[in-house]
N, C-alpha and C positions, 0 to 999 in steps of 0.2 A: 504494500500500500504506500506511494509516494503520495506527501503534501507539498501543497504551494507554502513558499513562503516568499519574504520582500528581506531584500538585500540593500538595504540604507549604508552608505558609505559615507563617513564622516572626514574633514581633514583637521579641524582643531577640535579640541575636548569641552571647552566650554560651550560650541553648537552643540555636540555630542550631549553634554545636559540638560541643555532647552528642549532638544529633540526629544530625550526621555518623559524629561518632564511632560511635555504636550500630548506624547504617546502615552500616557499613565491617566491624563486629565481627558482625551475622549476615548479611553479604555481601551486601549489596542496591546495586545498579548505581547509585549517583548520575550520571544523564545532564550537569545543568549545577547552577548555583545564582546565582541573581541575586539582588543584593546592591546598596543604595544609595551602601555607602560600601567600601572595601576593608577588611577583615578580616584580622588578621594571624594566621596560621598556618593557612587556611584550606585554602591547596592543598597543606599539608604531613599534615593530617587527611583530606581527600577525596585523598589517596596518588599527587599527581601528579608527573610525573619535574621534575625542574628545568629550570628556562629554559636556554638556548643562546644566548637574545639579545647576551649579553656576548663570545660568538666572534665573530658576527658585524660584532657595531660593532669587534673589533681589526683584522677583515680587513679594515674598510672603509676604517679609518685606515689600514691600510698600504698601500692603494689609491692612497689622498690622499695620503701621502708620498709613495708612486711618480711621481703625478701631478705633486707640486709640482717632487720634484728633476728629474725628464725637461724638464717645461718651463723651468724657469727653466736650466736644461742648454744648452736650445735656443736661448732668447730671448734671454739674458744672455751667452754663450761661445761658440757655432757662429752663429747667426745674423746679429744685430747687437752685436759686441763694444765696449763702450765705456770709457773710461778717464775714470773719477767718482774725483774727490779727488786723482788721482795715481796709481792702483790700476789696473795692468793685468789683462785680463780674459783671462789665457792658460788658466788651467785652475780647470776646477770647486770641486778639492780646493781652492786659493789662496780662494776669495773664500767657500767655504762658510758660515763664520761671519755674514756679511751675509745669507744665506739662512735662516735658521734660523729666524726671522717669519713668515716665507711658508710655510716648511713645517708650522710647529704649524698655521698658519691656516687650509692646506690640508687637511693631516689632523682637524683637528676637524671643520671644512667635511664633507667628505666622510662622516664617521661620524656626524652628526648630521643629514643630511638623508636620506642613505642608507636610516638607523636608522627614522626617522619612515616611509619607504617598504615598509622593509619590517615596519613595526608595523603599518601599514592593510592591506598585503596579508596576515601571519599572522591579523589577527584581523577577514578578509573585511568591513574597514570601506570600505564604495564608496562615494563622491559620488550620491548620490541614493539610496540603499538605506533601503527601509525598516526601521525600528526590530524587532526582534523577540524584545522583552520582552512576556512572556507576561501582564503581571499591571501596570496603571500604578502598584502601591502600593509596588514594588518600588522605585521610584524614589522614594521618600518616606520609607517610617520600614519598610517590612516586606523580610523573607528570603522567598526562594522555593528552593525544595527540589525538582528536579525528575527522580525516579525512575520504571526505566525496571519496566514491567507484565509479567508471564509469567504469566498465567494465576491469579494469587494476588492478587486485586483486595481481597477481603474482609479478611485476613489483613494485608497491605500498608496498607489506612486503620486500620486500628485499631492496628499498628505506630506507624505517623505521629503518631495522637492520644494517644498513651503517652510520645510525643518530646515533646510540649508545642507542637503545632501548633496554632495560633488558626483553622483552616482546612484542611482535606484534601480534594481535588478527583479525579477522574477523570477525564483528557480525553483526545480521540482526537486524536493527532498526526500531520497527512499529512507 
């Protein structure tokens, strides 16, 4: 099943937000928008909910805490107990302060590789995946604008070209 869609091509960023803007105010679907460089306020204008990602990397630290204190639990107290400096290794709570390295190092560890994991998995980046930027200019100096088509093809370019688009395309997207 291919859809239409409209290929609004931008050359400065500030059209490129007026453009949203006016697209959001007479309700037209903005599907994506590729962009060479990041744009600030960009997904707060195309009305997107805010990221999660910051829950995630605290869960993943607290992961890596867990990690660090269970192991060093096991390594340093139940397993192989040793007596460094003078300093018996009878219980966890006595020698915590000496752990306290391992566990930042832990917990960043853990939310930082984690975080990277789960960044290529939210934004479907795979090891060998092809690129699927619609337009190579987009990566250079131009905005691309890409609304989704209902039947209102004619109405929708001339929309686009009122927004200050150097470019308004039709294309069939399978």
């Amino acid at each position: 099943m291919s859809t239409k869609v409209i290929h609004a091509i931008y050359n400065d960023d500030d059209i490129l937000m007026d453009a949203v803007k006016q697209s959001r105010k007479a309700h037209h679907h903005i599907e994506e928008i590729y962009c060479p460089f990041p744009v600030h306020g960009l997904d707060k204008a195309m009305g997107l909910a805010p990221t999660r990602l910051a829950i995630c990397a605290f869960i993943y630290g607290c992961i890596g805490l867990t990690v660090a204190t269970v192991m060093m639990n096991f390594i340093m107290i139940t397993d192989w107990p040793q007596d460094i400096g003078g300093k018996p290794s009878m219980s966890y709570i006595q020698n915590m302060p000496a752990f306290v390295p391992v566990m930042f190092e832990m917990t960043v560890f853990f939310a930082a590789h984690l975080m990277v994991l789960t960044f290529y998995m939210r934004s479907k980046l795979w090891p060998f995946k092809n690129a699927e930027n619609p337009d190579v200019r987009t990566t250079d100096d131009h905005f691309l604008m890409e609304v989704s088509v209902n039947g209102n093809e004619d109405e929708l370019t001339t929309f686009y070209r009122n927004t200050g688009a150097v470019e308004v395309k039709v294309i069939d997207k399978e």
